[in-house]
C-alpha positions in Angstrom: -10.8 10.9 -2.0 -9.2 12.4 -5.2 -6.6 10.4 -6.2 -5.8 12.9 -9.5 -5.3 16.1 -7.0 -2.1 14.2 -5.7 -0.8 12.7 -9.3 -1.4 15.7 -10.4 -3.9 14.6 -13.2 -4.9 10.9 -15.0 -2.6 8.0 -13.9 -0.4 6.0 -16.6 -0.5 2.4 -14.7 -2.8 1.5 -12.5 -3.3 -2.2 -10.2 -6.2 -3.4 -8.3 -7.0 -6.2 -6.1 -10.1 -6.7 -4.0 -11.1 -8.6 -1.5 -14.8 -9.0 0.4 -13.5 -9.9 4.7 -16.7 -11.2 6.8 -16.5 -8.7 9.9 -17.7 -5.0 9.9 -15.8 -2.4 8.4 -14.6 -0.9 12.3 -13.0 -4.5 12.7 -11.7 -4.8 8.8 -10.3 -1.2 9.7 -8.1 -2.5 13.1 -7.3 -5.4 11.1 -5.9 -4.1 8.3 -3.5 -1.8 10.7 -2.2 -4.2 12.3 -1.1 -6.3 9.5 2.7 -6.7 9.5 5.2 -7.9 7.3 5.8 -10.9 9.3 2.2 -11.8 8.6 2.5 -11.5 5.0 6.2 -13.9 4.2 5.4 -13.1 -0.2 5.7 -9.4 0.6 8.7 -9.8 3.4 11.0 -12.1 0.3 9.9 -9.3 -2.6 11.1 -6.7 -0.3 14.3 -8.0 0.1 14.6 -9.3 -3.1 14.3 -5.3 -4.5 16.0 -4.5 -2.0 19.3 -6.3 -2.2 21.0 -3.7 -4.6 20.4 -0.8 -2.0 21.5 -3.2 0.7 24.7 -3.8 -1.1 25.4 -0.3 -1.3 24.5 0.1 2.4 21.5 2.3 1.4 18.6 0.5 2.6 17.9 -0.7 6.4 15.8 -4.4 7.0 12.5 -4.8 7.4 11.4 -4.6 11.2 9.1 -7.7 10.7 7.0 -6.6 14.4 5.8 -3.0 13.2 2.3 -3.1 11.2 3.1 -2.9 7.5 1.8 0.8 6.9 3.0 2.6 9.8 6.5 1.1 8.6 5.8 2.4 5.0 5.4 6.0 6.3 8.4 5.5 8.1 10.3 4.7 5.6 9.3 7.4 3.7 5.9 7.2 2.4 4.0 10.5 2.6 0.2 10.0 4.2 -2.2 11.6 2.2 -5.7 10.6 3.5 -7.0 8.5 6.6 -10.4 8.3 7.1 -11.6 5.7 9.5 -13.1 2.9 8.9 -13.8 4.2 4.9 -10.1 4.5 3.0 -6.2 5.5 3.4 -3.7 6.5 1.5 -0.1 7.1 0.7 1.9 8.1 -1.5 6.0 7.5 -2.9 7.9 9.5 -4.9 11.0 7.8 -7.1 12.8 6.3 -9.9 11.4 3.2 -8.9 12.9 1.4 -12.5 16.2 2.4 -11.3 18.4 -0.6 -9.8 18.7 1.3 -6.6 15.9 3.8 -7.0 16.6 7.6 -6.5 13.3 9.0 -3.7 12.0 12.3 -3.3 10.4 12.9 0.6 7.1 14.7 0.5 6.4 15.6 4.2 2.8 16.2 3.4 0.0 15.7 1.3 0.3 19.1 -0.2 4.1 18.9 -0.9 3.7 15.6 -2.4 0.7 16.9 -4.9 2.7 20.0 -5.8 5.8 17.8 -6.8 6.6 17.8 -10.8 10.6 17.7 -11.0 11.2 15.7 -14.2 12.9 12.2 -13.8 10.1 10.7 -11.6 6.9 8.8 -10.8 3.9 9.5 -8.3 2.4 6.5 -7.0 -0.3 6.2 -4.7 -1.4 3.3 -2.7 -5.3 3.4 -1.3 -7.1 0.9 0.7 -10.5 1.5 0.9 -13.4 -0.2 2.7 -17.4 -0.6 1.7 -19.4 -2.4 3.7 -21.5 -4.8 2.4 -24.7 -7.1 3.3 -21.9 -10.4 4.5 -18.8 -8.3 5.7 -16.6 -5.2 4.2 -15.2 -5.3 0.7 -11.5 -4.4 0.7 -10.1 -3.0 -1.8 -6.2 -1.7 -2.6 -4.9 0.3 -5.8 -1.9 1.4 -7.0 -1.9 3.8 -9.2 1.0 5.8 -10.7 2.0 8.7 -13.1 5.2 10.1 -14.4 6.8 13.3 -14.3 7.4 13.2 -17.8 8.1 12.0 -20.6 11.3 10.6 -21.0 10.5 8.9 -17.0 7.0 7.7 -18.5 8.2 5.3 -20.7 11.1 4.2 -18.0 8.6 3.6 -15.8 5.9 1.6 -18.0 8.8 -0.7 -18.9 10.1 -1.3 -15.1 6.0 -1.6 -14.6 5.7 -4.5 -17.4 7.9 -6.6 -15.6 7.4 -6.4 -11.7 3.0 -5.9 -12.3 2.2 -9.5 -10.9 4.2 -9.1 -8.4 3.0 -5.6 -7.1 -0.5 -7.2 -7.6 0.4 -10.6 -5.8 2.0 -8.3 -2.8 -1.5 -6.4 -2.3 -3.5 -9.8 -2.6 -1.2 -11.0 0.0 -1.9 -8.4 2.4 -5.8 -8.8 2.3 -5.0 -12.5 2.5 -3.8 -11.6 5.9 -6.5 -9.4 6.6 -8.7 -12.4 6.5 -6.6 -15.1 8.3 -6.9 -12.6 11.3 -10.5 -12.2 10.8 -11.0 -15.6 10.6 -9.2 -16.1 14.2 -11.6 -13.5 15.4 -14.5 -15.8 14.6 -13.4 -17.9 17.1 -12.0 -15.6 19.6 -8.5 -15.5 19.2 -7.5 -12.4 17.8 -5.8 -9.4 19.6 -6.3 -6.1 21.7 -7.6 -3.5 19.0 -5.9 -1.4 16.7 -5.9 2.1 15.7 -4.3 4.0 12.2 -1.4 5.7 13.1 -1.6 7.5 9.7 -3.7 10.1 9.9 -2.7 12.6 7.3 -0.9 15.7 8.2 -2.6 19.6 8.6 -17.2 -12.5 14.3 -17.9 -13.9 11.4 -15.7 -16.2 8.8 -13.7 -14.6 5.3 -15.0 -15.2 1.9 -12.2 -14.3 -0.6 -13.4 -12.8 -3.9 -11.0 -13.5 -6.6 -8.7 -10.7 -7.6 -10.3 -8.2 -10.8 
């Protein structure tokens, strides 16, 4: 997966946060797309905490808290670049995410969204991608992001200075959650399986790894 093809060259910011899940990398895979927002509560209150200026303005619709957490990103407007099963995913979002109620371009697909240089924005691109390993999968989730320009480059690094730790402690979260429900499917309790509905257009225990 070439992450630089969609920026369209090296990123200016990037965040990581791994996590190593006890079960295969088929069940990591289900798990991770059925993750929803109501699973994850840190990531449902930063939501609507950056979203309450948009809200205000009647520009932004709620969270539907039943819908797993990526399908609901595409939806609201993330583009999908990449799905391969059970190995990595991507999307990607294109904005002025530093603005107070940020300005979004839609990419419909991955080739629109790599092609996209209009000044005044940022690229980002969210991956999950899973290695298996001798005692489980290794999860692992980056953002990584790069500016149209100049002028938005230095917008952005300053927006990015303040909200980091809490775009890192929002990915965290969701492999957290990843292995809470791998946990219940040690013991049997977990739910019918899941498939990715993003493919790209044209039982044993957790052990959490700390975050690098």
């Amino acid at each position: 997966m070439d992450v630089r093809s969609y920026l369209g060259g090296p990123w200016d910011e990037e965040v990581t946060r791994s996590l190593l899940v006890g079960v295969e990398a088929e069940a990591a895979w289900d798990l991770l797309h059925r993750v929803t927002v109501k699973d994850v509560p840190m990531v449902r209150a930063l939501l609507a905490a950056r979203a309450l200026p948009a809200r205000l303005k009647r520009r932004h619709s709620e969270a539907d808290g039943r819908t797993p957490l990526l399908e609901q990103l595409v939806a609201t407007g993330f583009t999908p670049l990449a799905s391969e099963r059970p190995h990595h995913v991507a999307l990607g979002r294109i904005g002025s995410f530093w603005r107070l109620v940020p300005e979004y371009r839609d990419a419909p697909t991955g080739e629109a969204f790599a092609r996209f240089a209009a000044p005044g924005f940022a690229k980002a691109v969210l991956t999950f991608e899973l290695s298996p390993c001798p005692s489980g999968t290794r999860i692992t989730t980056t953002t990584r992001v790069r500016a149209t320009d100049e002028v938005a480059r230095r917008k952005f690094r300053t927006y990015w200075r303040l909200i980091c730790w809490a775009g890192g402690a929002m990915r965290h979260a969701v492999l957290r959650a990843v292995a809470r429900q791998a946990k219940s499917m040690a013991v049997g309790v977990a739910g019918p399986e899941s498939h990715s509905p993003l493919a790209a257009p044209g039982g044993r225990g957790t052990t959490p790894e700390a975050d690098r």
